[in-house]
C-alpha positions as CSV (number, residue, x, y, z in Angstrom):
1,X,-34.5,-22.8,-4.3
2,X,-37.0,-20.1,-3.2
3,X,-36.3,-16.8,-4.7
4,X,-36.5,-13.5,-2.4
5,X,-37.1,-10.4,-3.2
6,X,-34.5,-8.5,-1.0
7,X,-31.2,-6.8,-2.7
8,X,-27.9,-8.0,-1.0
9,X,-25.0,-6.3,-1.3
10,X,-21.4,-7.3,-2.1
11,X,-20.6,-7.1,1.8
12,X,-23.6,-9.5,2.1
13,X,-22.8,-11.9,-0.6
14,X,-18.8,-11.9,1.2
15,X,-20.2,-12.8,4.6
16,X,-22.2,-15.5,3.3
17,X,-19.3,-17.0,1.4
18,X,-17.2,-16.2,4.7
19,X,-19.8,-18.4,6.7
20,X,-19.8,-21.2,4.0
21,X,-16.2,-20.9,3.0
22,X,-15.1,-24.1,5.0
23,X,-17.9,-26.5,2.4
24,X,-17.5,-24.9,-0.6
25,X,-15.0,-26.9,-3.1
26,X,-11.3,-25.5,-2.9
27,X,-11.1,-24.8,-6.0
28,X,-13.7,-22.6,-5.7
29,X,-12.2,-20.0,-3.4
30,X,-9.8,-18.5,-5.9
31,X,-12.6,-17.7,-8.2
32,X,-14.7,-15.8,-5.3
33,X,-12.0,-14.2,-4.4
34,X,-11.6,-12.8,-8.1
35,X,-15.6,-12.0,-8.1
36,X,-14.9,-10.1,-5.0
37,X,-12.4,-8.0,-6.9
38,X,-14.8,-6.6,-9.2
39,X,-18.2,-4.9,-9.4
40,X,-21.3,-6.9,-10.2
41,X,-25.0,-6.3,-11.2
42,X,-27.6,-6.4,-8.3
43,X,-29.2,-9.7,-10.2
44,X,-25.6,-11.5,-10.2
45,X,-25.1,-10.5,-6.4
46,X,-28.8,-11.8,-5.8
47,X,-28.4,-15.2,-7.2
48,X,-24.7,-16.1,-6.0
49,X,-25.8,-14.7,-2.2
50,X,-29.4,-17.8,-3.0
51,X,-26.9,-20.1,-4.0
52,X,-24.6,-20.0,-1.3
53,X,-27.6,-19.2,1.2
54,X,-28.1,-22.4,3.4
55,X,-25.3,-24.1,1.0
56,X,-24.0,-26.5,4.1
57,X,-27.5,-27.9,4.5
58,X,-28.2,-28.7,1.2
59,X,-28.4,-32.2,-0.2
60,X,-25.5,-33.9,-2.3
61,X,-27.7,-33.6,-5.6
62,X,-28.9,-30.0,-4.9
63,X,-25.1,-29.0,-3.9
64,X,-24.2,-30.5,-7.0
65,X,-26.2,-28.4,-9.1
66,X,-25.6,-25.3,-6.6
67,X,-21.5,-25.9,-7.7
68,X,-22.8,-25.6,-11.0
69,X,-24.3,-22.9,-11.1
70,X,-21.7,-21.6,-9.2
71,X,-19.0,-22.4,-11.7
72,X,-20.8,-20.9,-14.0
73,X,-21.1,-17.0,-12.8
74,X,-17.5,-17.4,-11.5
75,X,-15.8,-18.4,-14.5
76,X,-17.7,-16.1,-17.1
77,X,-17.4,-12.9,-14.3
């Protein structure tokens, strides 16, 4: 994943996980909706909007990882 070098916003990160919602694991959504609850650090909001950025289109292996990763921020938030 390529990183950029623009700042998104809660209100970005949301509509991204709005727009990917319907491919993201179920048991997912309850933990985004907690991170959406709180306040986060710019680099935090950064790398959860690059890992749900493009999220449908990405392989099984990479969405894999992405889950991860995903997971991982979500749980320890």
């Amino acid at each position: 994943m390529s990183e950029c070098k623009l700042n998104h916003s809660q209100e970005d990160v949301r509509s991204k996980y709005e727009s990917q919602e319907v491919f993201i694991p179920e048991d997912m959504v309850p933990l985004f909706e907690q991170f959406f609850s709180k306040e986060h650090t710019q680099d935090l909001l950064n790398e959860v909007f690059h890992l749900l950025k493009k999220y449908d289109l990405a392989s099984d292996e990479d969405r894999i990882e992405r889950n991860n990763r995903l997971y991982m921020v979500l749980k320890n938030v």
